[in-house]
C-alpha positions in Angstrom: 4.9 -14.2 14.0 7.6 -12.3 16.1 9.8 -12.2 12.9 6.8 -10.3 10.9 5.5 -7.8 13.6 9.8 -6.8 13.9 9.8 -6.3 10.2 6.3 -5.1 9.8 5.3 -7.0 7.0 4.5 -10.5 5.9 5.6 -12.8 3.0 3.8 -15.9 2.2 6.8 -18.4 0.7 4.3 -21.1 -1.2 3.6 -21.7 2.5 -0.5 -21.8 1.5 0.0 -22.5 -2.7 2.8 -23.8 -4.2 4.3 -21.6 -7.1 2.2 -18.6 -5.3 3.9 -15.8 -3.1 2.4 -12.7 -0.9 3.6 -9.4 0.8 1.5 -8.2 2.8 1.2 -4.8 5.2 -0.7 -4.4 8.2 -2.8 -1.3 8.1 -3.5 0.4 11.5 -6.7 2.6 13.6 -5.9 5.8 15.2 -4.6 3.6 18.3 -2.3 1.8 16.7 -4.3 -1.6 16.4 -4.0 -3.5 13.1 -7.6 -3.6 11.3 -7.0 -4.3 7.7 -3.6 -5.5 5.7 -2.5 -4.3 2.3 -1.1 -7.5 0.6 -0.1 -7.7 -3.5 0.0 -11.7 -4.8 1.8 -13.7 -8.0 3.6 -16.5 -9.3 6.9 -17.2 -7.8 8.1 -17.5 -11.0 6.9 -13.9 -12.0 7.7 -12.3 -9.2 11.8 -12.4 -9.0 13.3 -11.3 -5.8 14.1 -8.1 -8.1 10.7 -7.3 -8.4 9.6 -8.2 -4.9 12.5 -5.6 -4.0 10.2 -3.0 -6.0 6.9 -3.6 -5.0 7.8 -4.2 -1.1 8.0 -0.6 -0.9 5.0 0.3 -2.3 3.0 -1.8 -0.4 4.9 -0.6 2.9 4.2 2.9 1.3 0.3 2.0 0.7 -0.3 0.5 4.3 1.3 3.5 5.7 -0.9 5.9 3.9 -3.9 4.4 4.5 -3.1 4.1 8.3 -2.1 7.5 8.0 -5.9 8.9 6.9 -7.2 6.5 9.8 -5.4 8.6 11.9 -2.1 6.9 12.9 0.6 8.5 13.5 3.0 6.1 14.8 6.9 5.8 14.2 6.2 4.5 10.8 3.2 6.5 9.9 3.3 7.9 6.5 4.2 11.3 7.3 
């Protein structure tokens, strides 16, 4: 858990499905508390570490908008 809130985001390995893989983004209240999560989900196999490389930032990108319009403006607050 330390690992994931100093990177701010979390994968899912096949830790829950085997074959299966998730990124996932915390989204964030006007305070700064996490209340929702962004996450995108596929077949290891599908999803190469290429790809993962190009949706990462969206999702990042998504979470950080959202928290954005919930008011957040934090260091990584889409600005």
């Amino acid at each position: 858990m330390a690992e994931t809130r100093e990177r701010g985001y979390a994968i899912d390995r096949e830790e829950r499905r085997q074959g299966v893989i998730c990124m996932a983004a915390p989204i964030r209240e006007r305070a700064g508390a996490v209340v929702a999560a962004v996450s995108v989900t596929g077949s290891l196999e599908r999803m190469t570490e290429d790809y993962r490389g190009q949706i990462l930032p969206r999702v990042l990108e998504a979470a950080n908008r959202i928290s954005f319009r919930l008011g957040y403006h934090g260091s990584s607050a889409y600005l």
